[in-house]
N, CA, C, O and CB atoms as a CASP TS submission, in Angstrom:
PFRMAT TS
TARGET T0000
AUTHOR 0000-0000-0000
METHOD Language model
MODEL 1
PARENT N/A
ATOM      1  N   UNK     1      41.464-214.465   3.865  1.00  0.00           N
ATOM      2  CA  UNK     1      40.544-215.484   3.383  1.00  0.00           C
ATOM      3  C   UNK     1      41.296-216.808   3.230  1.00  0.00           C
ATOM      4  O   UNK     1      42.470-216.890   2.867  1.00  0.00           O
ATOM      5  CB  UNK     1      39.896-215.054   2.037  1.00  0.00           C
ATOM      6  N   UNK     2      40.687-217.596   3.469  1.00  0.00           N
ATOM      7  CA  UNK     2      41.141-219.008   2.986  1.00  0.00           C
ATOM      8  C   UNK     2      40.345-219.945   1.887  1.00  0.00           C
ATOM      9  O   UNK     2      39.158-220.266   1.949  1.00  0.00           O
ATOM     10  CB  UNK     2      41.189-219.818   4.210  1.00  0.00           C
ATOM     11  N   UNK     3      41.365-220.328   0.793  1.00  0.00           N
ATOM     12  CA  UNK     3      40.992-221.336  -0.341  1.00  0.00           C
ATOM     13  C   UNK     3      41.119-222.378  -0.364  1.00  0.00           C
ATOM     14  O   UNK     3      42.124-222.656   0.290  1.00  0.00           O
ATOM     15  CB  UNK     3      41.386-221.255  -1.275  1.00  0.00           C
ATOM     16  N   UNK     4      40.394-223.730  -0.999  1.00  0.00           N
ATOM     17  CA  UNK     4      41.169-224.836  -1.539  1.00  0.00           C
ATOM     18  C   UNK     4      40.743-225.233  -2.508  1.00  0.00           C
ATOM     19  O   UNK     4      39.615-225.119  -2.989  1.00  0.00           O
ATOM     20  CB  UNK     4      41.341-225.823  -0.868  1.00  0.00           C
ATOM     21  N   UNK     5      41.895-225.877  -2.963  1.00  0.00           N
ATOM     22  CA  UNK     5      41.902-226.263  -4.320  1.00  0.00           C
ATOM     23  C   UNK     5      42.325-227.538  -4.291  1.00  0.00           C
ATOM     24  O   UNK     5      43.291-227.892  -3.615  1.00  0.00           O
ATOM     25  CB  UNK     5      42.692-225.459  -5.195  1.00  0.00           C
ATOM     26  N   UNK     6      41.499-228.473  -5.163  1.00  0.00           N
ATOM     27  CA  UNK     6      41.249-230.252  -4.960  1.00  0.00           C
ATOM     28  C   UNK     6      42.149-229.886  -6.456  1.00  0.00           C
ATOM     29  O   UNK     6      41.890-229.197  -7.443  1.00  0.00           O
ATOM     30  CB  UNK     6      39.112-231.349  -4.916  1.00  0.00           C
ATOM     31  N   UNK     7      43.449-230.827  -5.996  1.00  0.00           N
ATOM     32  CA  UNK     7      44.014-230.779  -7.450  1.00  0.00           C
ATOM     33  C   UNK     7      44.141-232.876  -7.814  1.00  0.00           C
ATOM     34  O   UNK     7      44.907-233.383  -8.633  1.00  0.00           O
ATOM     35  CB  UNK     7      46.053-229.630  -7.386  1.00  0.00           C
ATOM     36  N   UNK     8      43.462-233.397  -7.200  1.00  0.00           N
ATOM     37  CA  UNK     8      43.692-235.184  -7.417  1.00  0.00           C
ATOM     38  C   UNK     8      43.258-235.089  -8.431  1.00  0.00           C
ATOM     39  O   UNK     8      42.679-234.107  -8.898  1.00  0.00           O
ATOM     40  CB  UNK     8      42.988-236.442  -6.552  1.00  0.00           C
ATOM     41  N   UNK     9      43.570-236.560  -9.153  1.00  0.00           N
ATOM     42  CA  UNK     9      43.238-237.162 -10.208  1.00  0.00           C
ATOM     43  C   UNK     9      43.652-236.187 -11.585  1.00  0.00           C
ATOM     44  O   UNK     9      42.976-236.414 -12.588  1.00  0.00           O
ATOM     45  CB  UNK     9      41.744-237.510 -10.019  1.00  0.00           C
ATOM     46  N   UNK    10      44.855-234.982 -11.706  1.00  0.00           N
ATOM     47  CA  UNK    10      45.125-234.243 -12.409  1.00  0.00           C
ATOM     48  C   UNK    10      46.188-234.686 -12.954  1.00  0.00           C
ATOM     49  O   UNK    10      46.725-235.564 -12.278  1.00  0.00           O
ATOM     50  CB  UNK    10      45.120-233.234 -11.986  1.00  0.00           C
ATOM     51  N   UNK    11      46.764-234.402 -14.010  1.00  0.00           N
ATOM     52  CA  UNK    11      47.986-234.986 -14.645  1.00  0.00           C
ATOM     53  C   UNK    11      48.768-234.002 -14.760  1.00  0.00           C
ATOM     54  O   UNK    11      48.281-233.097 -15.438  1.00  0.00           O
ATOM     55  CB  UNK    11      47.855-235.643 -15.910  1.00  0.00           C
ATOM     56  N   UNK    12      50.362-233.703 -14.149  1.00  0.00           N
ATOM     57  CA  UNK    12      51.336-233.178 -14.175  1.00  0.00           C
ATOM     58  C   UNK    12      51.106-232.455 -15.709  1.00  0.00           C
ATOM     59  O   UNK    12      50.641-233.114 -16.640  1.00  0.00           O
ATOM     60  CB  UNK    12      52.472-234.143 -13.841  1.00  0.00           C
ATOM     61  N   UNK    13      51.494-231.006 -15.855  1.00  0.00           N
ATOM     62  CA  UNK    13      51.563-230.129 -14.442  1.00  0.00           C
ATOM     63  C   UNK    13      50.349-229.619 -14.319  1.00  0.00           C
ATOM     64  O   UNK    13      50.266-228.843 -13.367  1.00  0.00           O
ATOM     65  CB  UNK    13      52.615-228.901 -14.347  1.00  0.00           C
ATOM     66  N   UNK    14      49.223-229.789 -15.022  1.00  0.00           N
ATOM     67  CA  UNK    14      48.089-229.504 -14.454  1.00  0.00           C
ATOM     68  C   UNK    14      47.944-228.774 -13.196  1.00  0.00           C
ATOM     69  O   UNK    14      47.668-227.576 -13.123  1.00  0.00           O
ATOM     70  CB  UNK    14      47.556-230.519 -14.353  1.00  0.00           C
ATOM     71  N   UNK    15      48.186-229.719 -12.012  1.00  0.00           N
ATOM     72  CA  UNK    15      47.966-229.462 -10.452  1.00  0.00           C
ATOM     73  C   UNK    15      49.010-228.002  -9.880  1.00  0.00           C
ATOM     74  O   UNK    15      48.610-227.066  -9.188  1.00  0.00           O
ATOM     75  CB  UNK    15      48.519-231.129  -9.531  1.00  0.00           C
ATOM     76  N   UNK    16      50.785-228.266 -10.580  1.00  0.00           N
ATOM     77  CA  UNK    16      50.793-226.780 -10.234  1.00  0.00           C
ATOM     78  C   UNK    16      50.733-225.464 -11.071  1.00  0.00           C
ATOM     79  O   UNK    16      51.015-224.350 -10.630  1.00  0.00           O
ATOM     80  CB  UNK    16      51.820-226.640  -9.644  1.00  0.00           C
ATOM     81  N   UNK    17      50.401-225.699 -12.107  1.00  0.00           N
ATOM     82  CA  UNK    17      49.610-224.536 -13.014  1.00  0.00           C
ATOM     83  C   UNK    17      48.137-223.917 -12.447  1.00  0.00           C
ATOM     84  O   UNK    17      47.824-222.727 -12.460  1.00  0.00           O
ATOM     85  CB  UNK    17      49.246-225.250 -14.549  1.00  0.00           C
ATOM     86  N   UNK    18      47.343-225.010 -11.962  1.00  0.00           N
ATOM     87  CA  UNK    18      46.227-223.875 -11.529  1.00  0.00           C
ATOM     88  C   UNK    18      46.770-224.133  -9.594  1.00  0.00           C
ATOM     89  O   UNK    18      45.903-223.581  -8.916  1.00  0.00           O
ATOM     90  CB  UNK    18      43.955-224.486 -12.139  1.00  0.00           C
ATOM     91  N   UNK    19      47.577-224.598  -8.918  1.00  0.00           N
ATOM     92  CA  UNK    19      48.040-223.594  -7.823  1.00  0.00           C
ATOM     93  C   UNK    19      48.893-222.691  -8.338  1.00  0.00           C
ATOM     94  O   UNK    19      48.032-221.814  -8.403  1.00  0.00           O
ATOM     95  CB  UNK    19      48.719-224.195  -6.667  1.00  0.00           C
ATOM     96  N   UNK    20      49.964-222.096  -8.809  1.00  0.00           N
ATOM     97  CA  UNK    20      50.017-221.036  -8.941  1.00  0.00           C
ATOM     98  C   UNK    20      49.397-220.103  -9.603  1.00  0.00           C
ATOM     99  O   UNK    20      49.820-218.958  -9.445  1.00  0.00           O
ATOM    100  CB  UNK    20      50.719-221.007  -9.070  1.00  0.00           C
ATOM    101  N   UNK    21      48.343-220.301 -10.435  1.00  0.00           N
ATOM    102  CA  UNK    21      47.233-219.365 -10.929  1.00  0.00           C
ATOM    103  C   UNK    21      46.191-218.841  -9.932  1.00  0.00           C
ATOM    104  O   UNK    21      45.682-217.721  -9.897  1.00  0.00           O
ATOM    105  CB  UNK    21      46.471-220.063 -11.978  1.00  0.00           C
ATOM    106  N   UNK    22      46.033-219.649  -9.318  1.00  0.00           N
ATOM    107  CA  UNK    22      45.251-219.428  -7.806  1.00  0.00           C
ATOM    108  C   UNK    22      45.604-218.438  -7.022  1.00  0.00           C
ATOM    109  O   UNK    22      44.836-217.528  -6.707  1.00  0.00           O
ATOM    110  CB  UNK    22      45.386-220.505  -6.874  1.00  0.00           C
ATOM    111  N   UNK    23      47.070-218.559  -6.558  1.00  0.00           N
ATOM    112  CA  UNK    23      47.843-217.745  -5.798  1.00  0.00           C
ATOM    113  C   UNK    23      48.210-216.759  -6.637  1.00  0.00           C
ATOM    114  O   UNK    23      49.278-216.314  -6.215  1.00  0.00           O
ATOM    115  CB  UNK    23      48.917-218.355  -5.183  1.00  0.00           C
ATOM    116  N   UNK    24      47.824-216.112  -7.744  1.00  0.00           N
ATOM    117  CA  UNK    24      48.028-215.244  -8.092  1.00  0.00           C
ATOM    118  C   UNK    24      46.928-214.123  -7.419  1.00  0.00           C
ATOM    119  O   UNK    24      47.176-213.111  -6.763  1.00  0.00           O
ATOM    120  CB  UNK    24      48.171-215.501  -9.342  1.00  0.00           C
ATOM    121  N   UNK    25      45.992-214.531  -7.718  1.00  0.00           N
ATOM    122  CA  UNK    25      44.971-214.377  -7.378  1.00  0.00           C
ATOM    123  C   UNK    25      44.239-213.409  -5.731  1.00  0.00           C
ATOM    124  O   UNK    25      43.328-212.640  -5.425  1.00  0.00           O
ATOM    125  CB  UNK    25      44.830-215.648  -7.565  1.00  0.00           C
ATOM    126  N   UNK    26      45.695-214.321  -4.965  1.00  0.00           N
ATOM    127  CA  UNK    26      45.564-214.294  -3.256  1.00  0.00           C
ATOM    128  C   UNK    26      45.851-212.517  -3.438  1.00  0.00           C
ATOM    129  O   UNK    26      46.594-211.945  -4.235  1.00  0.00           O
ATOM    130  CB  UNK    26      47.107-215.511  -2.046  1.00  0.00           C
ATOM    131  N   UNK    27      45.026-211.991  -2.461  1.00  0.00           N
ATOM    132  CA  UNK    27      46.108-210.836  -1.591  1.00  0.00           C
ATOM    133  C   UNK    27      46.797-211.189  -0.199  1.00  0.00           C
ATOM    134  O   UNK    27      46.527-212.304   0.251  1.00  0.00           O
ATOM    135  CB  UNK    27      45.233-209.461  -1.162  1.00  0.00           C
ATOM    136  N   UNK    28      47.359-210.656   0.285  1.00  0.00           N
ATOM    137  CA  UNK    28      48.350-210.645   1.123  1.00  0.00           C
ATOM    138  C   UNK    28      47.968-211.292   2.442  1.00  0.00           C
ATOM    139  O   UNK    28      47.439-210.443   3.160  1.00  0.00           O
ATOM    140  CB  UNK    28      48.795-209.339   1.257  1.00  0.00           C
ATOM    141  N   UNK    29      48.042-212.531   3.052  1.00  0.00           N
ATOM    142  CA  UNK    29      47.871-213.109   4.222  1.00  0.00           C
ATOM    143  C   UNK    29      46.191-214.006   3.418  1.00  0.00           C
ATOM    144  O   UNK    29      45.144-213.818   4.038  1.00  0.00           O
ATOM    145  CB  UNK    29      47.799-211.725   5.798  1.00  0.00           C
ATOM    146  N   UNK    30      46.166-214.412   2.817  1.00  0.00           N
ATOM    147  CA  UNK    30      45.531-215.084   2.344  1.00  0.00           C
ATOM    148  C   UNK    30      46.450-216.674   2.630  1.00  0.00           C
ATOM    149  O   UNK    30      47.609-216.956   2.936  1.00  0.00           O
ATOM    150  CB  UNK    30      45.223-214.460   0.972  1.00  0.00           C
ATOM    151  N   UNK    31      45.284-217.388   2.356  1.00  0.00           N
ATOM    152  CA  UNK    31      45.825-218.764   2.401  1.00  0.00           C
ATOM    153  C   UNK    31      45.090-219.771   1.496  1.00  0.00           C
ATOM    154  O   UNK    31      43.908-220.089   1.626  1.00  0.00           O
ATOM    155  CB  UNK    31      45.776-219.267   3.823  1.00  0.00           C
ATOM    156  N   UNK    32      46.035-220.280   0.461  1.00  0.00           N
ATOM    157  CA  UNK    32      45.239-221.765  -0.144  1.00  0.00           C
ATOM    158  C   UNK    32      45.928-223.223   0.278  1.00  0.00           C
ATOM    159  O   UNK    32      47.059-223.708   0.325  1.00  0.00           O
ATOM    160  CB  UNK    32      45.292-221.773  -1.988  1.00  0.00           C
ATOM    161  N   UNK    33      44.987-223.497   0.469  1.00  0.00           N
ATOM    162  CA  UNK    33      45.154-224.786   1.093  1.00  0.00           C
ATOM    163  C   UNK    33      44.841-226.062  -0.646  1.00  0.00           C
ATOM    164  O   UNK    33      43.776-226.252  -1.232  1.00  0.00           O
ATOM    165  CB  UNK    33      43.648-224.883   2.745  1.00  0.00           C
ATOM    166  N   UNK    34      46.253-226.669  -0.971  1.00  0.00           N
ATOM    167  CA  UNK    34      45.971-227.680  -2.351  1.00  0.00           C
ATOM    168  C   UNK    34      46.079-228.971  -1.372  1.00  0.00           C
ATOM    169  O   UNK    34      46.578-229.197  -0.270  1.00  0.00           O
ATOM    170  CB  UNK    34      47.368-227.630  -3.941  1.00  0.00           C
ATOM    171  N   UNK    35      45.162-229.889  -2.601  1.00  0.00           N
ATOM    172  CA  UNK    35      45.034-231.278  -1.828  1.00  0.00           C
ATOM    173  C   UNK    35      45.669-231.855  -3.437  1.00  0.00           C
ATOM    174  O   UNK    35      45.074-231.505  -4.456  1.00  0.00           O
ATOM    175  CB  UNK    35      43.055-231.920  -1.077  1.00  0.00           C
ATOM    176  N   UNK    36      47.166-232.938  -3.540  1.00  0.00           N
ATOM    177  CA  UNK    36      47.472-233.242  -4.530  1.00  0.00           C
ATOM    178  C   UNK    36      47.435-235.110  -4.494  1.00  0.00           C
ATOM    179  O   UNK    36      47.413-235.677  -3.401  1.00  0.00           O
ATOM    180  CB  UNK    36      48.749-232.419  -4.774  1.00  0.00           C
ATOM    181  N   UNK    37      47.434-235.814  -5.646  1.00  0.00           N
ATOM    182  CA  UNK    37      47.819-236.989  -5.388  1.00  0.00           C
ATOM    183  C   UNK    37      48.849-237.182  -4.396  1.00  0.00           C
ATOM    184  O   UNK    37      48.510-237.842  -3.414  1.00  0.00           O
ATOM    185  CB  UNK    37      48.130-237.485  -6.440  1.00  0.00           C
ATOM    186  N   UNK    38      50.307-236.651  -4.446  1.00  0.00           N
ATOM    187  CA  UNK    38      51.522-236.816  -3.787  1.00  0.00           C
ATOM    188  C   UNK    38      51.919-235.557  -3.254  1.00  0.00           C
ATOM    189  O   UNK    38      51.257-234.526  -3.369  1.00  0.00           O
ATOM    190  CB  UNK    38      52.531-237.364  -4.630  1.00  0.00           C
ATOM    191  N   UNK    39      53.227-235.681  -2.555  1.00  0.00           N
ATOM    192  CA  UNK    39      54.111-234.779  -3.038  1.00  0.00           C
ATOM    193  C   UNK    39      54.416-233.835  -4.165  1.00  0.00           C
ATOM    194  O   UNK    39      55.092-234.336  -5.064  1.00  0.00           O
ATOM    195  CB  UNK    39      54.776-235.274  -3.029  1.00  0.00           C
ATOM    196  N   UNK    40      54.101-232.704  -4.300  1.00  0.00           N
ATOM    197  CA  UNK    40      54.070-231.532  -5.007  1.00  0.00           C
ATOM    198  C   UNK    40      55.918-230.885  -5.143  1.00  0.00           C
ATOM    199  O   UNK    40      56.297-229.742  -4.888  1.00  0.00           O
ATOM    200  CB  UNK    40      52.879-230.453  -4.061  1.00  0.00           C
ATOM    201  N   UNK    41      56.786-232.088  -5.628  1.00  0.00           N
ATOM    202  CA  UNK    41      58.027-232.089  -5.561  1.00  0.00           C
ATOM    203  C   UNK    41      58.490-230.737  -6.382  1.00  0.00           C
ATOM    204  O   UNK    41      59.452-230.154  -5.882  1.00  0.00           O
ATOM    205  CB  UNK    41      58.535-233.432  -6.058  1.00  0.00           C
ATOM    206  N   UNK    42      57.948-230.184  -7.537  1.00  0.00           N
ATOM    207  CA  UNK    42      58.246-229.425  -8.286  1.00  0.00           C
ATOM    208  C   UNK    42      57.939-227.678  -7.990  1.00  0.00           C
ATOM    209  O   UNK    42      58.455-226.596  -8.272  1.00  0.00           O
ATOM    210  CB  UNK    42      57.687-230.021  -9.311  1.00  0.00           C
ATOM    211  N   UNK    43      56.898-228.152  -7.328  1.00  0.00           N
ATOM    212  CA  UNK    43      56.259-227.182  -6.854  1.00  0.00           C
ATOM    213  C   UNK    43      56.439-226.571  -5.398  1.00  0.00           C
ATOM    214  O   UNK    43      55.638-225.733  -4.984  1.00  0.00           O
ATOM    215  CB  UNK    43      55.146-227.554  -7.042  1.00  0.00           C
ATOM    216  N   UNK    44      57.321-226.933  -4.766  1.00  0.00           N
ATOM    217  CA  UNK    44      57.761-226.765  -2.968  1.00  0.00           C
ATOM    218  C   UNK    44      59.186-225.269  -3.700  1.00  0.00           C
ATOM    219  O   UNK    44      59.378-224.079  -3.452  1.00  0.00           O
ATOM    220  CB  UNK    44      58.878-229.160  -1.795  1.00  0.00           C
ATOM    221  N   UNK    45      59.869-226.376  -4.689  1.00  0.00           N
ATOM    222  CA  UNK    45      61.247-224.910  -4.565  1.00  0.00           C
ATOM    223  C   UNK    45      60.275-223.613  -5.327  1.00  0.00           C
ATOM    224  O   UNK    45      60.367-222.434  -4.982  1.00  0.00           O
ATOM    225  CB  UNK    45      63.300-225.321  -5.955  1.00  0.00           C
ATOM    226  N   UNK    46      59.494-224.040  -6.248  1.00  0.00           N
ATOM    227  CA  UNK    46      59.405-222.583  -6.849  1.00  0.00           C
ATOM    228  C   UNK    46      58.412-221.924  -5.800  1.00  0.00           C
ATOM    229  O   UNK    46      58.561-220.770  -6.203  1.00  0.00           O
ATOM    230  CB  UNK    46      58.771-222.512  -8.567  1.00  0.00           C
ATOM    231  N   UNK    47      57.874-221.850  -5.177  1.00  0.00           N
ATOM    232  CA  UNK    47      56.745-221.501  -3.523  1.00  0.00           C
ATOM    233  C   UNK    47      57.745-221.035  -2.848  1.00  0.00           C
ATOM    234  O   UNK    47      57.521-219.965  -2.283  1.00  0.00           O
ATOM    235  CB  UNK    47      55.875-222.964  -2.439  1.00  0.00           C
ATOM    236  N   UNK    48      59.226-221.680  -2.664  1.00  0.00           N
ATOM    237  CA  UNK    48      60.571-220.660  -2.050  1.00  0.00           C
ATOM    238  C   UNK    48      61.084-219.554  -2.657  1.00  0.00           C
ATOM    239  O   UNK    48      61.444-218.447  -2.255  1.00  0.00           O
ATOM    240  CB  UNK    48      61.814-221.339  -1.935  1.00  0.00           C
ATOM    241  N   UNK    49      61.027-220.241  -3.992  1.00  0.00           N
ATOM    242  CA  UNK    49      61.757-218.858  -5.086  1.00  0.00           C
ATOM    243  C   UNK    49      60.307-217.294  -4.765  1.00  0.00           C
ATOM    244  O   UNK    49      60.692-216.132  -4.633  1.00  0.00           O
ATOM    245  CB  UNK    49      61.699-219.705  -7.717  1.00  0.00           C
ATOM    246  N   UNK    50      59.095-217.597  -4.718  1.00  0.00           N
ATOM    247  CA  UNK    50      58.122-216.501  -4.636  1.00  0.00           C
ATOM    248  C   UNK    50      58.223-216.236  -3.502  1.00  0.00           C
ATOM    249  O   UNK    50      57.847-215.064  -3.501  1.00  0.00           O
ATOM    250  CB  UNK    50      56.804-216.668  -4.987  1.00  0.00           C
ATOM    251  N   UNK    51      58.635-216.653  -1.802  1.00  0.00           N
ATOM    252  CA  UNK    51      58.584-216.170  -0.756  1.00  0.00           C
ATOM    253  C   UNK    51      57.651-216.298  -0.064  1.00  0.00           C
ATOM    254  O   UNK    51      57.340-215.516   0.834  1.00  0.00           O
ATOM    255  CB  UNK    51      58.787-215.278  -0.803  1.00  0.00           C
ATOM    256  N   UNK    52      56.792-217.758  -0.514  1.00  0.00           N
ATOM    257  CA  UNK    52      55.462-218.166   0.217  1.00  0.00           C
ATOM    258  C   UNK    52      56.121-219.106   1.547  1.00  0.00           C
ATOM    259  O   UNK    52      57.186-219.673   1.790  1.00  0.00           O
ATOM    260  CB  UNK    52      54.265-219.202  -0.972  1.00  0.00           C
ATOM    261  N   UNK    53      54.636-218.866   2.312  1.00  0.00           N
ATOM    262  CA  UNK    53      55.253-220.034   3.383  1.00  0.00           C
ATOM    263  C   UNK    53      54.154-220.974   3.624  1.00  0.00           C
ATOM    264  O   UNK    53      53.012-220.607   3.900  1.00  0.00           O
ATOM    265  CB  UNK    53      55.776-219.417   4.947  1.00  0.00           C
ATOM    266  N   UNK    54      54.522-222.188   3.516  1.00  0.00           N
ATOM    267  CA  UNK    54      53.386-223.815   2.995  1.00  0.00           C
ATOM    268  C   UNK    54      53.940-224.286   4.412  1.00  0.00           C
ATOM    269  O   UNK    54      54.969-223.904   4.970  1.00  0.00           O
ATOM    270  CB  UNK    54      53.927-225.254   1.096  1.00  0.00           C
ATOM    271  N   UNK    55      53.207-225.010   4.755  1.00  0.00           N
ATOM    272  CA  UNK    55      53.058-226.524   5.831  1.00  0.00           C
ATOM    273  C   UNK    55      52.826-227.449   4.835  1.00  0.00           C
ATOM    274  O   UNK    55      51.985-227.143   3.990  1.00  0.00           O
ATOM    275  CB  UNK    55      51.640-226.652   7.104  1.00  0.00           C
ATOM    276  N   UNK    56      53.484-228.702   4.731  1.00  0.00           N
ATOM    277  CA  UNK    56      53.429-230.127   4.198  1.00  0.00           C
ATOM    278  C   UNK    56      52.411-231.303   4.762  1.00  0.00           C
ATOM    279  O   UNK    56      52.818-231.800   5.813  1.00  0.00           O
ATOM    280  CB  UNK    56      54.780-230.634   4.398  1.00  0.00           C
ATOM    281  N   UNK    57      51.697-231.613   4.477  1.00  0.00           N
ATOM    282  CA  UNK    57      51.130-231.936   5.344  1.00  0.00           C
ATOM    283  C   UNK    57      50.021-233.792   4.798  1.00  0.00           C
ATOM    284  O   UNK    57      48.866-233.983   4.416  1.00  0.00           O
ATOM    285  CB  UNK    57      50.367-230.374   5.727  1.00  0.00           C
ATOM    286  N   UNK    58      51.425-234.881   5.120  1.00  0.00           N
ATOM    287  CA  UNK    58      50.778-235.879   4.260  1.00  0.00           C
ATOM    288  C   UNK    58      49.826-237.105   4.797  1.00  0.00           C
ATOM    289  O   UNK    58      49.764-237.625   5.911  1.00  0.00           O
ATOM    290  CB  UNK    58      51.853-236.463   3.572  1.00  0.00           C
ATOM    291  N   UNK    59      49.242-237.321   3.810  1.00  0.00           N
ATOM    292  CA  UNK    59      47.598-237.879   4.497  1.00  0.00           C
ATOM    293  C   UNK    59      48.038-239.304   4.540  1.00  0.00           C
ATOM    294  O   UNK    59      49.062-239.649   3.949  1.00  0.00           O
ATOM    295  CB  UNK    59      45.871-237.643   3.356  1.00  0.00           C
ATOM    296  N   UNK    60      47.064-240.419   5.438  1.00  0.00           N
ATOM    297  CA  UNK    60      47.528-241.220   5.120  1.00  0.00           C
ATOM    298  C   UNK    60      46.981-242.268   4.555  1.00  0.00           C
ATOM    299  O   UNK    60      47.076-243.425   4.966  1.00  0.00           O
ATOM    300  CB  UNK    60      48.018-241.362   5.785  1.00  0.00           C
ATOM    301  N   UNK    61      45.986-241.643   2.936  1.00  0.00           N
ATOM    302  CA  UNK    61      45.817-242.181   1.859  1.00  0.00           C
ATOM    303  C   UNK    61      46.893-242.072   1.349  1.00  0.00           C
ATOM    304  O   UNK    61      47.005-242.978   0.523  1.00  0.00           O
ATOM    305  CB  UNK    61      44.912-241.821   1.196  1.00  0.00           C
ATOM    306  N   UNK    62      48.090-241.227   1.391  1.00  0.00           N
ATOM    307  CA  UNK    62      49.367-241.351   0.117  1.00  0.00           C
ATOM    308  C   UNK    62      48.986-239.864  -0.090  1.00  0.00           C
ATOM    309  O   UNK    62      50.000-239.169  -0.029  1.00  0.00           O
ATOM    310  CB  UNK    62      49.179-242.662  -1.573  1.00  0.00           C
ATOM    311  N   UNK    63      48.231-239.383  -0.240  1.00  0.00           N
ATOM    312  CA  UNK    63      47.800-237.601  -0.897  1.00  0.00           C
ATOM    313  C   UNK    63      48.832-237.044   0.057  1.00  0.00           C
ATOM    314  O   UNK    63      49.400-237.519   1.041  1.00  0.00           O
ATOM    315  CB  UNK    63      45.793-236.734  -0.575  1.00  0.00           C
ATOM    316  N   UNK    64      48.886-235.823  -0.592  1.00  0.00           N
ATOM    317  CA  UNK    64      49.404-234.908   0.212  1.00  0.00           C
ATOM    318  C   UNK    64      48.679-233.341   0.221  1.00  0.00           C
ATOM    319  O   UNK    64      48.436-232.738  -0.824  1.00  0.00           O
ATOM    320  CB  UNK    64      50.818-234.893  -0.195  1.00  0.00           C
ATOM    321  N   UNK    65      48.344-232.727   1.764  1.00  0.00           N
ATOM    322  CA  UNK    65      47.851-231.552   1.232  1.00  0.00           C
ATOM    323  C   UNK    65      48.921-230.191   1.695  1.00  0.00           C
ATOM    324  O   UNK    65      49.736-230.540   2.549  1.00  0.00           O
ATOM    325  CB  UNK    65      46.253-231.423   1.804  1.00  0.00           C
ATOM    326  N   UNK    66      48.986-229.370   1.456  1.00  0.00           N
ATOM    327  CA  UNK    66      49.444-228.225   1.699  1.00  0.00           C
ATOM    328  C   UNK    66      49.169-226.890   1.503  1.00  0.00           C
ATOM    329  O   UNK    66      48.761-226.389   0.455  1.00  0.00           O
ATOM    330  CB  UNK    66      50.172-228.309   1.404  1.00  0.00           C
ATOM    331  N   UNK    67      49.522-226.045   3.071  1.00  0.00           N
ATOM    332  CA  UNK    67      48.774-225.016   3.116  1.00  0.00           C
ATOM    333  C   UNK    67      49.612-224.227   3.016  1.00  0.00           C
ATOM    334  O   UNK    67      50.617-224.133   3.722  1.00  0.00           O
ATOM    335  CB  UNK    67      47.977-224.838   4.042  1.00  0.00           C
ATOM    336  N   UNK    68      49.189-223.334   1.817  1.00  0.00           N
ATOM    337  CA  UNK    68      50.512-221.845   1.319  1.00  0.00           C
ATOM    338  C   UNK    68      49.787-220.632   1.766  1.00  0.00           C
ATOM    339  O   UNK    68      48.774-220.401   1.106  1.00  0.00           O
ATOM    340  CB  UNK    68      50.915-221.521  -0.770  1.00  0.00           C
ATOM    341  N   UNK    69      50.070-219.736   2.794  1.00  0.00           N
ATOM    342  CA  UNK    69      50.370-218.547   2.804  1.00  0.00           C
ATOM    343  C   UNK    69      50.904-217.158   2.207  1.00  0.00           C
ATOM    344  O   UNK    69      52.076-216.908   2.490  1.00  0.00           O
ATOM    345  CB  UNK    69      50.673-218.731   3.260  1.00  0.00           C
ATOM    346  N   UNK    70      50.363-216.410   1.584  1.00  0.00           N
ATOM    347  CA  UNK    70      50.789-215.835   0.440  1.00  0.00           C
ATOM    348  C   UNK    70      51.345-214.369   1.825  1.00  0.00           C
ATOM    349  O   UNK    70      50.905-214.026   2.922  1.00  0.00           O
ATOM    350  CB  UNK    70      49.290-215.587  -1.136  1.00  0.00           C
ATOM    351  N   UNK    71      52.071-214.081   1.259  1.00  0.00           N
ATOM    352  CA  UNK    71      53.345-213.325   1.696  1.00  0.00           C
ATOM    353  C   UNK    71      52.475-211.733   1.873  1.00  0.00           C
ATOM    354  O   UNK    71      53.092-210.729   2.228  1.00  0.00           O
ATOM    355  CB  UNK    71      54.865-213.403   0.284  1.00  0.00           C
TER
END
């Protein structure tokens, strides 16, 4: 299945508290796709530390969205 989750206009850490609540959520080969104000700087290493695999993918309003693959 595939998700998304509109995390703009949210105030740190808001945006990666409910993506990783989300992805809890996923079963296996699932995909959520987050749309953030920016760069999700905080949130890219710990998505390595769990063993997800994201595409970066930045708009060119300044947003950034990215699509995580749950393992």
């Amino acid at each position: 299945m595939h998700y998304e989750l509109d995390n703009r206009g949210l105030e740190p850490p808001q945006p990666m508290m409910r993506t990783l609540a989300k992805l809890e959520e996923l079963e296996s080969g699932d995909q959520l796709t987050i749309h953030n104000d920016r760069i999700p700087a905080f949130l890219l290493p710990e998505l390595d530390d769990l063993g997800f695999h994201y595409d970066v993918m930045e708009q060119q309003d300044g947003s950034c969205k990215v699509a995580i693959k749950k393992p």
